[in-house]
C-alpha positions in Angstrom: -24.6 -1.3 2.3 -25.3 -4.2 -0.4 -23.0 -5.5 -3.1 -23.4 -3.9 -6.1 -20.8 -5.4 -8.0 -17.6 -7.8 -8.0 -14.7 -7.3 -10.2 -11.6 -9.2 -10.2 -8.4 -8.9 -12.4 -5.2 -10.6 -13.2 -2.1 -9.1 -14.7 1.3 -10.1 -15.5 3.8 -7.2 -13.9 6.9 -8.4 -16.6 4.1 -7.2 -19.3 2.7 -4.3 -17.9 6.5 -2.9 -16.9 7.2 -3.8 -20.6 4.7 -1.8 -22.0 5.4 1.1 -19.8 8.7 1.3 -20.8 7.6 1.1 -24.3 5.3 4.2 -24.7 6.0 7.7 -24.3 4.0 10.0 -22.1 1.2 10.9 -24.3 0.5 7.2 -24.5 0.5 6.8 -20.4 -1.7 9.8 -20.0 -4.1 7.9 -21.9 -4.4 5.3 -19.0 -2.9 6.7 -16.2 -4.2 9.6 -14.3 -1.9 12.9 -13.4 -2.4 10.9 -9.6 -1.3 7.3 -11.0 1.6 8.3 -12.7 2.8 9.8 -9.3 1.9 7.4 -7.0 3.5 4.7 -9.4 7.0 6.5 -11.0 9.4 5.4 -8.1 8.4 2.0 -8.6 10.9 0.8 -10.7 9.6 -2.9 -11.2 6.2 -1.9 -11.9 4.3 -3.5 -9.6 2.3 -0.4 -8.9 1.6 0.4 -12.4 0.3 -3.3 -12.9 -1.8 -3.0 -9.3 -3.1 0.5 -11.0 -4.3 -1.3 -14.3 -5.6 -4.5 -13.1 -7.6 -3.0 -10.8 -8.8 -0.3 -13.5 -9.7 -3.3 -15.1 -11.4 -4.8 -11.7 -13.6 -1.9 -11.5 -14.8 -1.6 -14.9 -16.0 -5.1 -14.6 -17.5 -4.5 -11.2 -19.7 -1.6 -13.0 -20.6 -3.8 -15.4 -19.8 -2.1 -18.6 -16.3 -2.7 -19.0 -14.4 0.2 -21.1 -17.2 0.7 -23.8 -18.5 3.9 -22.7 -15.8 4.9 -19.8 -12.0 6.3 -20.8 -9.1 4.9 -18.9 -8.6 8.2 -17.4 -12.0 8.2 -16.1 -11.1 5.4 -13.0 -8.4 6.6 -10.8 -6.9 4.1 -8.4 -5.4 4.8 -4.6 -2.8 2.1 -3.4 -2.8 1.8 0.3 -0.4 -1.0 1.1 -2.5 -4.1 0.0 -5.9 -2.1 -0.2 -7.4 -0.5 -3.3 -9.1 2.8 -3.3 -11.3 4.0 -6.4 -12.2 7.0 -7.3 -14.3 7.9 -10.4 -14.2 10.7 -12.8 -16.6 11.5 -15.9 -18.7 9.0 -17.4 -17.8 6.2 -15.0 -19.3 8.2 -12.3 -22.4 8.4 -13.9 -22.8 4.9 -14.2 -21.8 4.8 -10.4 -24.6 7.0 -9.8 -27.3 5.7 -12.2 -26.5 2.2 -10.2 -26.4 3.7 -6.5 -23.0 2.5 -6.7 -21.5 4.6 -3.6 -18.0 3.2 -3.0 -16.1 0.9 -4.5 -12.5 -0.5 -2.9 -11.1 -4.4 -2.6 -7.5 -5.7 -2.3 -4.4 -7.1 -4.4 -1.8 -9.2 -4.1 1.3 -10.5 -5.9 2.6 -13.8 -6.7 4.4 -15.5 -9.2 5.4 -12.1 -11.2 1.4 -11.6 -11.3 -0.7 -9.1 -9.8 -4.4 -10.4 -8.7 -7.2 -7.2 -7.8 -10.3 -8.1 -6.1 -12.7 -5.3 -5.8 -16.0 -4.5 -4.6 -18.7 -2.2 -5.4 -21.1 -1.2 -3.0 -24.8 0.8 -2.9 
């Protein structure tokens, strides 16, 4: 396997709990897959939904477009302890695919009331 791509990301978890407070579901859904909003709604602090959009942020770096052709929606992100695990959906897997990209997964970490996501994406 060969690096395809890096994409790292920092959030604050005080703002990303903040703004999940703030919207309603319709809002959420925009960003957060069926999956993600699962995996994250017991976590009342919102670390996980700060882990889940940092690292949608990672990934769309490591595929090199950012969100100018991809929906939110379209990256769906797997916490396993510290490890990340992304799977892609729609248009970002078709930039996955046009790139050879065949997997891409990294790690996070907290400190300071921030959440940092390293990821990789490897061909």
């Amino acid at each position: 396997m060969s690096v395809k791509g890096i994409g790292v990301d920092i959030e604050r978890v005080d703002r990303i709990a903040h703004l999940i407070q703030e919207y309603d579901d319709e809002v959420l859904q925009m960003i957060f897959t069926p999956y993600e909003l699962e995996q994250c709604k017991s976590d009342l602090s919102g670390l996980s939904y700060a882990v889940c959009f940092s690292a949608k942020e990672a990934t769309a770096k490591a595929l090199g477009t950012g969100f100018a052709t991809i929906e939110w929606t379209d990256i769906e992100i797997h916490i396993e302890m510290s490890r990340v695990f992304v799977r892609l959906h729609n248009e970002a897997l078709q930039i996955a695919n046009e790139n050879n990209i065949k997997n891409i997964m990294g790690c996070w970490s907290s400190f300071d009331d921030h959440v940092l996501v390293h990821l990789i994406a490897e061909g």
